[in-house]
C-alpha positions, 0 to 999 in steps of 0.5 A: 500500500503507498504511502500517503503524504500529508498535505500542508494547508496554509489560511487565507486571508480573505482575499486571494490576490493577497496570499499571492503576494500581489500589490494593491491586492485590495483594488484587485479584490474590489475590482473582481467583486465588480466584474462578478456583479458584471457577469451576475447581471450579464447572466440574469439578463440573459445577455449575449456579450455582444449585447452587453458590449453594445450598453457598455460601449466596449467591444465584444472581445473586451467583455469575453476578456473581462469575463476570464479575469482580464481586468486589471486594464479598467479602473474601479471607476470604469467597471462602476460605470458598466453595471450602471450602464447594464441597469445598475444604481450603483452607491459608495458608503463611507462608514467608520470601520468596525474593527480590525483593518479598514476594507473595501468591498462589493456588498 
């Protein structure tokens, strides 16, 4: 019978661009967090991505590209403004933070 090897496991942090080592892994994770919500809308509406392209006012093959986790080209600002472009009302809430470390996040 072989023998088995244990595997290591190591916590996350909560966010994934960070345990990479990436910077600005908070951006990274807000940005993902909106381009879900894109796809989500995209999704539910039942769109094609040359629909979604045409509200958004980007080409097809961007949003195929954004879709597969090619963002890191569009500013948070930017990815904001497609899902308002796709239906969404889109609200920044600043509060004080609770505990622990201040965070950005798609809620």
């Amino acid at each position: 019978m072989p023998k088995q090897r244990s595997l290591e496991q190591e916590s996350s942090s909560g966010n994934v661009f960070a345990d990479l080592g990436l910077p600005d892994a908070g951006e990274h994770l807000l940005k993902a967090g909106l381009v879900a919500r894109i796809e989500r809308t995209i999704r539910q509406r039942e769109l094609t991505q040359a629909a979604a392209a045409a509200l958004m006012s980007i080409d097809q093959p961007k949003v195929s590209a954004m879709l597969a986790g090619q963002f890191r080209g569009y500013s948070v600002e930017r990815l904001m403004r497609f899902l308002v472009a796709l239906g969404h009302d889109v609200e920044i809430v600043v509060k004080p933070r609770k505990r622990g470390v201040a965070e950005l996040r798609v809620a």
